[in-house]
N, C-alpha and C positions, 0 to 999 in steps of 0.2 A: 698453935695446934689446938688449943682446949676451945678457941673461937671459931677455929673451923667445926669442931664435931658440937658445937653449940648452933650455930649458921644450919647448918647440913640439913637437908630435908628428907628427916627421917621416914616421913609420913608414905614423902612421895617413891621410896625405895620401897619400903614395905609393900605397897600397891604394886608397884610393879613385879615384885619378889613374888606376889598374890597370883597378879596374873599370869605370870611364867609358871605355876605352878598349875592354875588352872586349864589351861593349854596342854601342859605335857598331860593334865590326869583325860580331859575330855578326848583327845588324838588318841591316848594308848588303849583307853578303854575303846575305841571306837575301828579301830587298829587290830585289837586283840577278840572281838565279839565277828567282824568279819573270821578271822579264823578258825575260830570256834566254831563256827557255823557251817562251815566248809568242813572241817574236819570232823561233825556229829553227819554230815551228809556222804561222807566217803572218801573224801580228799585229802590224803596227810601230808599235802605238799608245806602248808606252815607248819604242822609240827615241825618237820624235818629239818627247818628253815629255822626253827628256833621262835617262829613270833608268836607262838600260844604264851604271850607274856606279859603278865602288866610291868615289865621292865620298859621303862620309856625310849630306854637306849635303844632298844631291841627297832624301833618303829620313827622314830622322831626324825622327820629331815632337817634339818639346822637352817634352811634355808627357810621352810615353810611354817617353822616354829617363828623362827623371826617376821615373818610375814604378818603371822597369827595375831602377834603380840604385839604390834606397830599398826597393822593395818584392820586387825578383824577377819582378814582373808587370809587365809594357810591351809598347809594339808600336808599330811605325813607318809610315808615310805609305802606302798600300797602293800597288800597283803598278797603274795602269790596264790593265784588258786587255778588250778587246773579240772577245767569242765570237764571235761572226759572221766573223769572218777563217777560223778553223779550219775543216778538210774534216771532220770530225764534232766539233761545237760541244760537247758534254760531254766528250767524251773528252778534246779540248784543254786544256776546262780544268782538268778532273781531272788530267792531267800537270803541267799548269803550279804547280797547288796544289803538288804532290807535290815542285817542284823545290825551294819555299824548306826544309820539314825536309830535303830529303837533301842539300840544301847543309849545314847546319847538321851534319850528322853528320857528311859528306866534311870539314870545316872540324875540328872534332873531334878525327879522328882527324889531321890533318897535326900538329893542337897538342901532342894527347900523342905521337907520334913525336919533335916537338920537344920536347917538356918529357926526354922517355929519352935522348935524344942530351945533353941539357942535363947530366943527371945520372949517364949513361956515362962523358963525359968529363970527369967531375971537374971542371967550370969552377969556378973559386974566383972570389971577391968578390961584394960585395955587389950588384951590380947583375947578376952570374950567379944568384943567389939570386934575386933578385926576377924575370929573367925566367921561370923556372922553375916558380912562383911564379905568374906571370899566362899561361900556358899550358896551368900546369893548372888554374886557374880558371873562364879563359877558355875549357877544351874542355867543363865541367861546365855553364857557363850557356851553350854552344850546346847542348847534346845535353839542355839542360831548355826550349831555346826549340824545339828540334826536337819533342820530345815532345809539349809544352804544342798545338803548333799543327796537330799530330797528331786533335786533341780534337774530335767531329763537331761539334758547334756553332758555329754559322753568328756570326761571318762570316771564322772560325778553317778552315786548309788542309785540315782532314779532313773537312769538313760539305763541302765542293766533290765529294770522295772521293765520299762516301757518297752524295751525292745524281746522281752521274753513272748511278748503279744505276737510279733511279727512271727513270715512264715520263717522257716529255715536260712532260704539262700537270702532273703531281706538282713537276716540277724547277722550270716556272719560277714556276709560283706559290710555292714558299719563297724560289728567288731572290729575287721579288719583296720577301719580308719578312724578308732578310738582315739590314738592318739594327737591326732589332730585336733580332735572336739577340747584340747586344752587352750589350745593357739585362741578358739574362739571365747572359751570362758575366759580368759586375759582381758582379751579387747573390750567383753561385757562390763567386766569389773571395771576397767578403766575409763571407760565411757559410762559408768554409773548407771549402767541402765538395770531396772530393777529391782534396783536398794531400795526405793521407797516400798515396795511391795512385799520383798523379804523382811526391811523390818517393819511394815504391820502384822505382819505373820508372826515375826518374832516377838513382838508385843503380845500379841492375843492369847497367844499359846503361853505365855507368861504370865498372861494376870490370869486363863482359866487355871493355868496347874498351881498358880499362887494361894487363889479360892481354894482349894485343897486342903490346905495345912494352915494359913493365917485364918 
């Protein structure tokens, strides 16, 4: 037994213990800032629903958490929001879309402020290391879930965007066939088309918000 917990790769658990946790904080905050958003515009369909929460329970698919965490690609329990509250029903929800990436970037930037502070002041040990470590991690997989959800394709934060533009009967007949715009973000991800593009995004937007605070 003392040769197994000697062997054991602690390192490699802790990482991942890192990123499980960076996952659950960028999905809920990004989870919970759609509702917010909805709910400051008229809508108290998530109050009600319980998801004005940074409880992770409250929002985490289990499915798409593991995704997250394995693949890069995940997504969490959508936020209900009912247009019909709002005093102009697109515009609403074009903001509300807009609020989970710019949570994810606000979130971002607190991290790498934290992660500069971390490494200003010289914190020594290991467990200074390793926050340091999952800050700046954890500010790269939000400003790649920010981006990612950026993407127009429905039923991703930027197709809400993009389609507030359209007329009326345009908007809601794709609303209508939201659901299917997943079947085709699937087949994107799986055929990799893209990645190279999303991560130079995710690059750039990381070394300018890096210049920031380092």
């Amino acid at each position: 037994m003392e040769t197994f917990f000697q062997q054991f790769d602690w390192n490699g658990l802790l990482s991942l213990l890192g990123r499980v946790a960076g996952v659950f904080l960028c999905l809920t905050v990004h989870e919970t800032c759609h509702g917010l958003a909805a709910y400051a515009l008229g809508d108290p369909t998530a109050k009600r629903m319980h998801r004005l929460s940074l409880n992770p329970l409250h929002h985490i698919d289990w499915l798409g958490l593991a995704s997250m965490v394995i693949c890069g690609f995940g997504w969490a329990k959508p936020v209900p929001v009912d247009m019909r509250y709002f005093k102009k029903p697109k515009t609403g929800m074009a903001l509300t879309a807009l609020a989970g990436p710019a949570s994810n970037f606000l979130l971002a930037a607190i991290l790498l402020f934290s992660a500069s502070l971390t490494a200003r002041h010289a914190l020594a040990g290991p467990f200074a290391v390793w926050m340091f470590y999952f800050f700046l991690n954890t500010a790269v997989l939000s400003i790649g879930l920010g981006l990612f959800n950026l993407i127009p394709i429905p039923p991703l934060d930027g197709s809400k965007v993009l389609f507030s533009f359209l007329p009326e009967r345009a908007y809601h007949t794709l609303m209508r066939y939201e659901r299917y715009g997943m079947v085709i973000l699937l087949l994107l991800v799986w055929l990799d088309v893209g990645s190279s593009a999303l991560s130079n995004g995710i690059y750039a937007v990381c070394q300018w918000m890096a210049g920031l605070f380092f």
